[in-house]
N, C-alpha and C positions, 0 to 999 in steps of 0.2 A: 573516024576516030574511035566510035564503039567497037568497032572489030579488031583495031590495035588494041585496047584496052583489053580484048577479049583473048587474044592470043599472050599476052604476053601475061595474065592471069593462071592463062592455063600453064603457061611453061613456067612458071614460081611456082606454083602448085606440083607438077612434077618433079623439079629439080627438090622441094622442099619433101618430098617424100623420099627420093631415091639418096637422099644424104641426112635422113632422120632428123631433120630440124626440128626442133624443140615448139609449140605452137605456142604465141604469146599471150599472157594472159590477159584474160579482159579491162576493156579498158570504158571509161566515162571521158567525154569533152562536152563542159558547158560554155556558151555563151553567155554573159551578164553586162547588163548597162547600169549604167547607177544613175543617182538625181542629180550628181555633180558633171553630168555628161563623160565619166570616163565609162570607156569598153576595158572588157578582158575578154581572157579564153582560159578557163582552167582544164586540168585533165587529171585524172586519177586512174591509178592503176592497181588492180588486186593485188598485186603483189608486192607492193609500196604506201607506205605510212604517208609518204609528203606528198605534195598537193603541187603542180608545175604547171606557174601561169605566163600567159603573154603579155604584159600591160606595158604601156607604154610603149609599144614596140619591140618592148626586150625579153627576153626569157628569165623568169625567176624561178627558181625552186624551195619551197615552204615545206621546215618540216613540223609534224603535228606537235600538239603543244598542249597539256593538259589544262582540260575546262571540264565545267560542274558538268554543265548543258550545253549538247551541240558539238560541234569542233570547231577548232580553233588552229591556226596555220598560221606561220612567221619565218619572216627572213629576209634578208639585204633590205628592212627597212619600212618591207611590205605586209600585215597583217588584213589576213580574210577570217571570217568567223560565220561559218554555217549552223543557224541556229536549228535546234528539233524540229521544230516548224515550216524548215526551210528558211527562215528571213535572214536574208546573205546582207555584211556590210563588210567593206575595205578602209583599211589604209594604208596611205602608202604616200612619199613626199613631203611630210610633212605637212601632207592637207587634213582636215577634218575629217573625222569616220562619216560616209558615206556607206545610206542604204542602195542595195543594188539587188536587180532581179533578171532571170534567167528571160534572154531573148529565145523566143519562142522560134523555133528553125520551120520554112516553108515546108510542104510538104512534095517529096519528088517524085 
């Protein structure tokens, strides 16, 4: 399976050279668990303001939202709030704001 992985690496890599594809810009994917047992998965891109998470199953897109301190993300219902500190809470459902913190990824 590695060697599949590896060839067809290499030929995206070629084919992405020889047709000047454009490389994409950096990106973040966090993992968060909260106290009220929900998971997400947010992801952020440099070259995008809004913040695109996974919860519940579904894909939302949040876009930023002016705050004193931290940022702040809303949309279809769902608000994340990243404080200076780091200290992340959601809502979303109609449930209660809920603190939630970054699930720490194994190391590969």
């Amino acid at each position: 399976m590695n060697r599949h992985k590896a060839i067809v690496l290499a030929i995206s890599m070629l084919a992405g050279g020889l047709f000047g594809m454009r490389q994409a810009g950096a990106q973040t994917f966090l993992t968060y668990r909260c106290a009220d047992g929900t998971q997400f998965i947010v992801g952020f891109y440099d070259a995008d303001k809004r913040a695109f998470l996974q919860i519940d199953g579904e894909p939302v897109t949040l876009a930023r939202r002016l705050t004193v301190s931290g940022a702040r993300y809303s949309g279809a219902g769902v608000t994340l709030r990243i404080g200076k500190t780091g200290a992340t809470t959601v809502k979303h459902l109609k449930r209660p704001v809920t603190a939630c913190a970054v699930v720490e990824k194994p190391g590969l």
